[in-house]
C-alpha positions as CSV (number, residue, x, y, z in Angstrom):
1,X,-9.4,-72.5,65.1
2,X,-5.6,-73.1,63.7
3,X,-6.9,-72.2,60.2
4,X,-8.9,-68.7,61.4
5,X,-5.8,-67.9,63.2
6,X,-3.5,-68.6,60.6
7,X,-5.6,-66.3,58.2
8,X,-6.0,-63.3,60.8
9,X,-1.8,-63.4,61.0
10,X,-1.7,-63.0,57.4
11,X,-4.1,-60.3,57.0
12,X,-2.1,-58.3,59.8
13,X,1.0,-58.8,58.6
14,X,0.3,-57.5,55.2
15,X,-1.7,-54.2,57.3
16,X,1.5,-54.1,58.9
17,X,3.7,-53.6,56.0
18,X,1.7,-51.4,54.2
19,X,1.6,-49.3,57.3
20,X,5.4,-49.6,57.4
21,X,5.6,-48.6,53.0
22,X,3.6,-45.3,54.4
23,X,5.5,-44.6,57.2
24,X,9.1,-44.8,55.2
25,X,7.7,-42.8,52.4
26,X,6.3,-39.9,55.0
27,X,9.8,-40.1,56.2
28,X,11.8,-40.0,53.5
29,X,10.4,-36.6,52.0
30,X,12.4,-33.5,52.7
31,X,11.4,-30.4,54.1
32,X,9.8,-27.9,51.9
33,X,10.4,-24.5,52.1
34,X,8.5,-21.5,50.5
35,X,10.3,-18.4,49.5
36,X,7.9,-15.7,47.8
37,X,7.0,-17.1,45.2
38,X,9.7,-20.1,44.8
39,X,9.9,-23.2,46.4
40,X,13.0,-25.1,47.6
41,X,13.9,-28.0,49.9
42,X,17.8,-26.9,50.8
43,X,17.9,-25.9,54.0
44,X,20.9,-23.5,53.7
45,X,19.1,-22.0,50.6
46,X,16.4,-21.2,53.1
47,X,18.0,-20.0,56.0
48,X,19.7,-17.3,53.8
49,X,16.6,-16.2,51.8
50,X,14.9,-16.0,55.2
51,X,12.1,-18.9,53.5
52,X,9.4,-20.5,56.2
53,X,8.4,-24.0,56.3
54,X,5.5,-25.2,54.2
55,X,3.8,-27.6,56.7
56,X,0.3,-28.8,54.5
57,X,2.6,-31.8,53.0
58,X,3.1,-32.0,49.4
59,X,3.9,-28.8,47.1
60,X,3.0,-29.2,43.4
61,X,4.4,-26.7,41.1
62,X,3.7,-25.9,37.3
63,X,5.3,-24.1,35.4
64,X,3.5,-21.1,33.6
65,X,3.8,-20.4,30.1
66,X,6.7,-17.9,28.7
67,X,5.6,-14.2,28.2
68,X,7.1,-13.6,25.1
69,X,8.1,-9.3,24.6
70,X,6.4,-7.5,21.8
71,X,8.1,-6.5,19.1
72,X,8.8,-2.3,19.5
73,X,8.6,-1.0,15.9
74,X,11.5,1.7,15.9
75,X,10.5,5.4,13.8
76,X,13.5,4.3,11.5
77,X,12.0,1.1,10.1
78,X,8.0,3.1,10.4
79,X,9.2,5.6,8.1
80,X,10.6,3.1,6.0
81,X,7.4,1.3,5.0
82,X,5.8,2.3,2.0
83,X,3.8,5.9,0.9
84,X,1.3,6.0,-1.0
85,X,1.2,9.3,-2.5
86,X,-1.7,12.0,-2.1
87,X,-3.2,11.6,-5.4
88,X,-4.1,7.3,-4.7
89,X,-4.8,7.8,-0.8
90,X,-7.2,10.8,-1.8
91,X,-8.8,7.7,-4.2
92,X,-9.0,6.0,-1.5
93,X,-10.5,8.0,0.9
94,X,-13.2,8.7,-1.8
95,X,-13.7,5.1,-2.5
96,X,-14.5,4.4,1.1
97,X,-16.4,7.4,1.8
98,X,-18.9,6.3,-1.0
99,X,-19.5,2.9,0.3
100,X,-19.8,4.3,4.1
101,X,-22.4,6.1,2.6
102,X,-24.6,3.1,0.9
103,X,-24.0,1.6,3.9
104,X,-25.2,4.4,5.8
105,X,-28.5,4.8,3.1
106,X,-29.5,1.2,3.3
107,X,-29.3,0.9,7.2
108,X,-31.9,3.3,7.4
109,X,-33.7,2.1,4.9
110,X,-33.8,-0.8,6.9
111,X,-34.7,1.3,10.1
112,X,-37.5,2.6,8.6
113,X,-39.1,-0.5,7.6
114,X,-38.2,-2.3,11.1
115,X,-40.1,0.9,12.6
116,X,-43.0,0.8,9.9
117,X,-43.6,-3.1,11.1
118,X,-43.3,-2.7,14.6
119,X,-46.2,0.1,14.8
120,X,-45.1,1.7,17.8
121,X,-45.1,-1.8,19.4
122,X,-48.2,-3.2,18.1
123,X,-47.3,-5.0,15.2
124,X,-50.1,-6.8,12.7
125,X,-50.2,-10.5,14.2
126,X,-49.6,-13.0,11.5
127,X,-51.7,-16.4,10.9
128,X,-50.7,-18.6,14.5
129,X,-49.7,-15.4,16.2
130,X,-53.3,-15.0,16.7
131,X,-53.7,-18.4,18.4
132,X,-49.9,-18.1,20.3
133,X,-49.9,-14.9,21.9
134,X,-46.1,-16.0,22.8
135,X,-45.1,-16.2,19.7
136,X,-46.1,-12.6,18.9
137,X,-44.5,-11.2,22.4
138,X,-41.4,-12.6,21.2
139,X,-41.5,-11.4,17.1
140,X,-42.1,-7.8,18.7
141,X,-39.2,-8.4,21.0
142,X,-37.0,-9.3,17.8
143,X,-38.3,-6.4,15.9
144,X,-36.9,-4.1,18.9
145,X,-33.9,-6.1,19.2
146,X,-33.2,-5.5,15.4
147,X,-34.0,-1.8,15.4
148,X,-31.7,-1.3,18.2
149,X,-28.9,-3.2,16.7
150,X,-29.7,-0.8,13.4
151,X,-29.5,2.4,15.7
152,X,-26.2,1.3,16.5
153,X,-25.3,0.2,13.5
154,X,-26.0,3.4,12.1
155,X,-24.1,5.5,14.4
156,X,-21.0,3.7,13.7
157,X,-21.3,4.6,10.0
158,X,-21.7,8.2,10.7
159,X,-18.9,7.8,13.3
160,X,-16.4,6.3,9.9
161,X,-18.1,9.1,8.0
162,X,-17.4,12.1,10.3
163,X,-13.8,10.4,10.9
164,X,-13.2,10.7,7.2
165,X,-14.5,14.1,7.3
166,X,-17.5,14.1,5.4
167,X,-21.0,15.8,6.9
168,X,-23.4,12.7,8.2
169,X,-27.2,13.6,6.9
């Protein structure tokens, strides 16, 4: 009886002064007081920023990243950056009006073999299409997916193309 007695003391005394640790440490935090988007826990600070009292207990707060200012580019250094003269950008243009236009001729060659294959959306079914109708859902569905994509792809040529200044077909 001594020795389960002894053994309950012990067991409440150290629930006691972990209570006690608990109750000091509620204690010994300040009050915390949130001002817009600041925090502060000076009370004078707060009476004369007109802050309320954050009551949910502890306040954690990170600091964000710096937003660093982009760098203006003034007319004076723009106009000092290097011409090139009419002659060489006229090259230029030329140069990449030619390969905007084997682009352009290649996508639709390409367009009009995706819409000779897909057969207004009844393609030929190849070997183990014919046993796995799935299969040949889903190579229709990529043949329409590609000549989408093309479409687009196509418009954006003529788009460079008309940019440039040069009549699309």
């Amino acid at each position: 009886m001594v020795k389960k007695y002894g053994i309950f003391m012990k067991q409440m005394s150290i629930v006691l002064i972990v209570l006690g640790a608990l109750v000091a440490r509620v204690h010994a935090q300040d009050q915390i007081y949130r001002c817009g988007n600041e925090y502060t826990n000076t009370q004078p600070d707060a009476r004369t920023k007109g802050c309320r009292l954050v009551e949910s207990g502890n306040v954690t707060v990170v600091q964000g990243t710096r937003v660093f200012k982009a760098v203006k580019q003034s007319a004076a250094s723009a106009s000092s950056s290097p011409r090139l003269d009419v002659g060489q950008q006229k090259s230029r243009d030329s140069d990449a009006r030619l390969i905007l236009q084997t682009e352009l001729q290649k996508a639709q060659a390409r367009q009009e073999e995706l819409k000779r294959e897909y057969n207004d959306g009844s393609p030929e079914k190849r070997g183990e299409e014919a046993r796995n109708y799935q299969k040949y859902k889903d190579r229709v569905a990529e043949i329409k997916a590609s000549m989408v994509r093309n479409e687009s792809d196509i418009a954006g040529i003529q788009r460079e193309l008309n940019r440039l200044g040069t009549p699309t077909k």
